[in-house]
C-alpha positions as CSV (number, residue, x, y, z in Angstrom):
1,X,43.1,-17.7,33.1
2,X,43.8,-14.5,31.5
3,X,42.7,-15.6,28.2
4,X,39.8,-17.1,29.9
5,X,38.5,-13.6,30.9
6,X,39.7,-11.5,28.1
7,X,37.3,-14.2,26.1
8,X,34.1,-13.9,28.2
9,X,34.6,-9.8,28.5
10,X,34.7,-10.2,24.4
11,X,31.2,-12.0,24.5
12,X,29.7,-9.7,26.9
13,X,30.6,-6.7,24.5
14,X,29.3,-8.5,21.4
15,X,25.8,-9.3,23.3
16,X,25.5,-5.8,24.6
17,X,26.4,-4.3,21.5
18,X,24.2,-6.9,19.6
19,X,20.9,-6.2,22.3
20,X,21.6,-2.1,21.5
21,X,21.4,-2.5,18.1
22,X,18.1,-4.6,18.7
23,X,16.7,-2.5,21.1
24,X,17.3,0.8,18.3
25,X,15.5,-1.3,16.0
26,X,12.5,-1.7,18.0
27,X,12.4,1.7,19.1
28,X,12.4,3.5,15.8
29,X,9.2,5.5,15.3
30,X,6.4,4.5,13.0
31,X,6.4,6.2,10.0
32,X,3.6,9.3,9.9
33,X,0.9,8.5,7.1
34,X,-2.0,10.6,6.0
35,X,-4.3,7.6,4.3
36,X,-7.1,9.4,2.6
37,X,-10.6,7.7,1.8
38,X,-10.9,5.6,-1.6
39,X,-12.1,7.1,-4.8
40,X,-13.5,5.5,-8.2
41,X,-11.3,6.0,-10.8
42,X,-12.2,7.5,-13.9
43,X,-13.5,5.6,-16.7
44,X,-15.9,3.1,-15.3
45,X,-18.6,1.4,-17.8
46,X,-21.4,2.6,-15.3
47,X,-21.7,5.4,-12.2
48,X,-20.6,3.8,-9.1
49,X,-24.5,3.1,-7.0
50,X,-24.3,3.8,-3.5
51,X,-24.1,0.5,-2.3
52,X,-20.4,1.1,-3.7
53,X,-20.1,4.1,-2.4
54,X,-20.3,2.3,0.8
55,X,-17.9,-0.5,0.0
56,X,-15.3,2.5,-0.7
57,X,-15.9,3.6,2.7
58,X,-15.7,0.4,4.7
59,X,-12.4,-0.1,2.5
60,X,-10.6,3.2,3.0
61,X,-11.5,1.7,7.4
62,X,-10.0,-1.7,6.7
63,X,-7.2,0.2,4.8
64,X,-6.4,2.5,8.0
65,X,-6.5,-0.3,10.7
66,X,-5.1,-2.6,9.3
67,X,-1.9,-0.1,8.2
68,X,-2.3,1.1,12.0
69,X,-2.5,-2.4,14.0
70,X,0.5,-3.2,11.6
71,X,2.6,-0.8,14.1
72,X,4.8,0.7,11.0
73,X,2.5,3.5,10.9
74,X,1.0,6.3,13.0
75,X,-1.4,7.7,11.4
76,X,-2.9,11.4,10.9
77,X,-6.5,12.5,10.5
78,X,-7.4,13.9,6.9
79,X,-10.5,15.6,8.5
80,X,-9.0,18.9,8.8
81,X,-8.4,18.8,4.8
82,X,-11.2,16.6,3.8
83,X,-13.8,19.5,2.3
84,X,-10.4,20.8,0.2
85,X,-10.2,17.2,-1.1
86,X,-13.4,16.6,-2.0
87,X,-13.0,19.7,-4.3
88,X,-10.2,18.9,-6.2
89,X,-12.2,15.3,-6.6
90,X,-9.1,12.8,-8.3
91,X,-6.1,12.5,-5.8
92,X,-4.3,10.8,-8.6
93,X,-4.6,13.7,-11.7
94,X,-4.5,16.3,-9.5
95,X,-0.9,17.2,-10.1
96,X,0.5,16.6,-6.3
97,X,-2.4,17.7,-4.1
98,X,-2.3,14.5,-2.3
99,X,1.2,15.0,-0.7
100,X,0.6,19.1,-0.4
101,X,-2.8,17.9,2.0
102,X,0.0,15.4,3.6
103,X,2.7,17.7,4.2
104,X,-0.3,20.0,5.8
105,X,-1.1,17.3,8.1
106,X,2.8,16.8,9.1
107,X,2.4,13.5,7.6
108,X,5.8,11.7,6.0
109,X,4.0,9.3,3.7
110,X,0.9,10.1,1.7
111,X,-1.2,7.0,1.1
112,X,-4.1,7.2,-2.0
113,X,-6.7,4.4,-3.5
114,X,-8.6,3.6,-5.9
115,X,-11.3,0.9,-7.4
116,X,-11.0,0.6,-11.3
117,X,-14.4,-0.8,-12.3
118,X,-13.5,-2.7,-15.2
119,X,-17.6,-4.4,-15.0
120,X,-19.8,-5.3,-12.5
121,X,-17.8,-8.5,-12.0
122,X,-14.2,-7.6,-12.6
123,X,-12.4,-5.1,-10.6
124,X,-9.0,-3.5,-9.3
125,X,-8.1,-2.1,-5.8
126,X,-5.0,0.0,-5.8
127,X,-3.0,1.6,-3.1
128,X,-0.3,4.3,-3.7
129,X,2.0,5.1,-1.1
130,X,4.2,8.0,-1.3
131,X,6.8,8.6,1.1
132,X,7.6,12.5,1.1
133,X,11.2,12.2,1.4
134,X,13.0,14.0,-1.8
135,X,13.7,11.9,-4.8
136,X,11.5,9.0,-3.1
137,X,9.7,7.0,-5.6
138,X,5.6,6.0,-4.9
139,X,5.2,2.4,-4.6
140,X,1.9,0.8,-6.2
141,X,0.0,-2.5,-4.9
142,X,-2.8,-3.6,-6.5
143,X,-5.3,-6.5,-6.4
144,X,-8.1,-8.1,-8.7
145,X,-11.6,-9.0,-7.5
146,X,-14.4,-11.4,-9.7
147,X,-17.3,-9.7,-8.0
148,X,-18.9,-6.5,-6.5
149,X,-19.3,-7.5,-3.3
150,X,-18.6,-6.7,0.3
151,X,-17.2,-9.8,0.9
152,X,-14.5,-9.1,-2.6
153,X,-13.4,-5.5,-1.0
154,X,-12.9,-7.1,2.4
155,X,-10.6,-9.9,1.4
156,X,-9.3,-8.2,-1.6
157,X,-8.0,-4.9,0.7
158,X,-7.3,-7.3,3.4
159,X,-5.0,-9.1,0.8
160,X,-3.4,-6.6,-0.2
161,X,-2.2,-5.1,3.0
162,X,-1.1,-8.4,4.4
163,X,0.8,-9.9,1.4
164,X,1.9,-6.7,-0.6
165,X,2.3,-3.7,1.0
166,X,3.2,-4.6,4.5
167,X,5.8,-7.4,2.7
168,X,7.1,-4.6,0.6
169,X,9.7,-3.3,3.5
């Protein structure tokens, strides 16, 4: 009998233990991300119309929900930076602006994209993500579209998110 209960006390600790170290899991705090708005990168055969400009905008949206609904992030508002961004125009050449504006916000992770415009019919979307840890590397996802079209960006960002940089962890 004394086996008996020295065997079900042993099974109660391991479940216990094993529920705590569950329950930690689920309880660790989404990761602080300053996601700032798409840009154009440089080089493009022609100047980006404003029906792209738009598409950049509704992306940069999709980009931010869907890294939100995704509950590994929190995110923080880049509006109190946004008119310093603007002026320093290319988050990726600007030699670390990007994760100074994050650090600003009290963000962890600094989160950048662009659209490479190859031609009217073939382009890129890329998302940088930057955690601001020391020593922490950036980690790049990108996606091809055939087509300049809202319909491209939507399922090409939404693509990206789902299979690529939420899979990434």
């Amino acid at each position: 009998m004394d086996r008996f209960v020295a065997r079900c006390m042993l099974a109660a600790l391991t479940l216990v233990g094993g529920l705590s170290l569950f329950v930690g899991v689920a309880r660790a705090e989404p990761e602080k991300a300053a996601v700032f708005d798409f840009q154009f990168a440089k080089g493009a055969p022609t100047e980006p119309s404003e029906a792209e400009h738009e598409r950049l905008r509704r992306t940069s949206e999709t980009l931010r929900a869907l890294m939100a609904e995704s509950g590994r992030y929190t995110l923080v508002s880049t509006d109190p930076v946004r008119e310093e961004v603007a002026k320093s125009a290319d988050l990726r050449a600007c030699n670390g602006c990007a994760e100074d504006f994050a650090r600003r916000l009290g963000a962890h992770t600094v989160v950048t994209g662009e659209v490479q415009k190859v031609s009217n019919l073939i382009l890129n979307i890329n998302v940088y993500v930057k955690p601001l840890a020391e020593e922490a590397p950036e980690r790049a996802y990108s996606v091809d579209l055939r087509g300049n079209t809202d319909e491209s960006f939507d399922r090409g960002i939404r693509y990206l998110v789902k299979n690529r940089l939420l899979e990434a962890r």
